[in-house]
N, C-alpha and C positions, 0 to 999 in steps of 0.2 A: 661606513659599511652598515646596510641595514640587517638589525637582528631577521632569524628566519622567523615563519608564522608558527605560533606555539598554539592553534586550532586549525584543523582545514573542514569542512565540509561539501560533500557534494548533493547536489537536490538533485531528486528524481521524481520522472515524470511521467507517467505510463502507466498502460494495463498488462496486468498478467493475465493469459488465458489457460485457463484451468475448466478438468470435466465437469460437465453440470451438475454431476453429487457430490461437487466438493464442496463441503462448510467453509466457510467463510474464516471462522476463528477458528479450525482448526489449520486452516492454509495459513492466517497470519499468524501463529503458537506458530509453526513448522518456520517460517518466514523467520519472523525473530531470531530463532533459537538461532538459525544459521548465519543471523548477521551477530549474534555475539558469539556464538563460538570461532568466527573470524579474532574476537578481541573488537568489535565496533560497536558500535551506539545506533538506532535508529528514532528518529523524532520528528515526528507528522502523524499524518492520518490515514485511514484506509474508509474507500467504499464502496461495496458489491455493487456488480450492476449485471443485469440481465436479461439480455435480446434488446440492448441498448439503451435502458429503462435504469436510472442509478435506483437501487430500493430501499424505501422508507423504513424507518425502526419497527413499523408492525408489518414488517414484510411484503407490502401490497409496492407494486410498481409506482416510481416517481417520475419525476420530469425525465427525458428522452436527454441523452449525453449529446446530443448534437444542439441541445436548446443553449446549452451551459458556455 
């Protein structure tokens, strides 16, 4: 009989749509908090995008999300 899995994880793959005054790391702090106060873990990345532009560390529009 095989032991059960002593880790499971699930990958996630998508955008959330959020108003256009929301911060970014204020939406991902809110984000977290709610996947540990579940009792979960979360481990990946996150990245803004806007008018379908992913955006650069100094803010200014990056390659177009359909290039990727």
């Amino acid at each position: 009989m095989k032991d059960p899995p002593t880790r499971k994880e699930i990958e996630i793959q998508g955008c959330i749509e959020v108003p256009p005054d929301t911060a970014a790391d204020k939406f991902i702090d809110s984000f977290l908090a709610w996947v540990e106060s579940k009792g979960l873990s979360f481990g990946g990345g996150f990245r803004e995008i806007i008018d379908g532009h992913y955006v650069n560390r100094d803010g200014s529009p990056g390659k177009l999300v359909s290039e990727e």
